[in-house]
N, C-alpha and C positions, 0 to 999 in steps of 0.2 A: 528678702523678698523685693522686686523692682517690681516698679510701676508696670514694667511692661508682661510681665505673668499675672499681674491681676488682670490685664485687660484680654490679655487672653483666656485667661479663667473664664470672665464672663462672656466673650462672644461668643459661645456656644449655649446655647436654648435650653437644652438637659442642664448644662449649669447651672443657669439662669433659673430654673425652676426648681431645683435643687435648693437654691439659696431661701426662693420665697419659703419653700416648704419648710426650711430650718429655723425661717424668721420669725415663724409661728410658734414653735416647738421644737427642741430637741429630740433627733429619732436615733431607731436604730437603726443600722442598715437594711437589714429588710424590710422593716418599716416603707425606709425610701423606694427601695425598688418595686414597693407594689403599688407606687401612684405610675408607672412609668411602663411601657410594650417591650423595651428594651430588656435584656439577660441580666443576671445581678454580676456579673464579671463584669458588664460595659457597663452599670452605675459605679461600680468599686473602682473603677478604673477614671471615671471620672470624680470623686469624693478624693482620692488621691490627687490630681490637679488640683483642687477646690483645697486640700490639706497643705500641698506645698506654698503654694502662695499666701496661707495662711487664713485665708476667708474663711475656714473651717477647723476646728478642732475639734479629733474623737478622744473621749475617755470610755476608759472601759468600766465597765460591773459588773464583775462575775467574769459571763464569757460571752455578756451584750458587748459590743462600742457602741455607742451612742457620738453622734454628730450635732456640733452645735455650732453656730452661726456663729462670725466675728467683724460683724460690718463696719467697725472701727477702720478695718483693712480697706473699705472702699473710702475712704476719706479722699485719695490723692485721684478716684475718678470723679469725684463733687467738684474736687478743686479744680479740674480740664472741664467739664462742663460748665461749671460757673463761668468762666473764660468766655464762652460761646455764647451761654444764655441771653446775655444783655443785645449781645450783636444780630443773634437771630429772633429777637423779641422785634424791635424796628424792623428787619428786613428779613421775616419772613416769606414772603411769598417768595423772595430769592431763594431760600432756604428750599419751600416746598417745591419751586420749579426744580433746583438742582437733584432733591430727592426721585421726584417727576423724571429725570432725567438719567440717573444710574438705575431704577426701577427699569424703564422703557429698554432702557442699554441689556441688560440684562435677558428680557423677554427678546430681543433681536437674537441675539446670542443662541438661543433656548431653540430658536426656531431653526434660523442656518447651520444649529448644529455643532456651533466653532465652542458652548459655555460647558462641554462635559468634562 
């Protein structure tokens, strides 16, 4: 597993909420798919991301899988953000401008049409 499919694991939001959801408890698959608008072929298909990079491991019972959380795997994102933390503790408002600032970038884009 690299560092860089874990971080692609989580920049997606259905992940990301996937994960809290597992943090809680361990489900089963449709379990998960009924917190979410999305088809259970596009949660299975994301739990497969979430399983290859490891963040997740299913065991079977029976003819459940059940999903369970392995956030040992997000360690090496703690350790990149620690990095940061201290620097944008002091110089935050840099921080928040810059945020300020690919936000607005974004909303420009949205509007001339060029961010589809």
């Amino acid at each position: 597993m690299s560092n860089e499919s874990v971080f692609h694991a989580i920049a997606d939001p259905t992940r990301r909420e996937i994960l809290f959801l597992l943090s809680k408890e361990s489900m089963h698959l449709n379990a998960i798919a009924k917190h979410f608008s999305i088809s259970r072929p596009a949660i299975s298909k994301h739990i497969k991301v979430l399983t290859e990079c490891g963040l997740i491991e299913i065991r079977c019972e029976g003819r459940m899988h059940y999903c369970e959380v392995r956030l040992g795997k997000l360690q090496p994102i703690r350790k990149f953000l620690t990095q940061f933390n201290t620097r944008f503790i002091s110089g935050s408002s840099t921080f928040d401008l810059y945020l300020r600032q690919l936000e607005s970038g974004k909303k420009e884009k949205k509007k001339t049409g060029k961010g589809k």
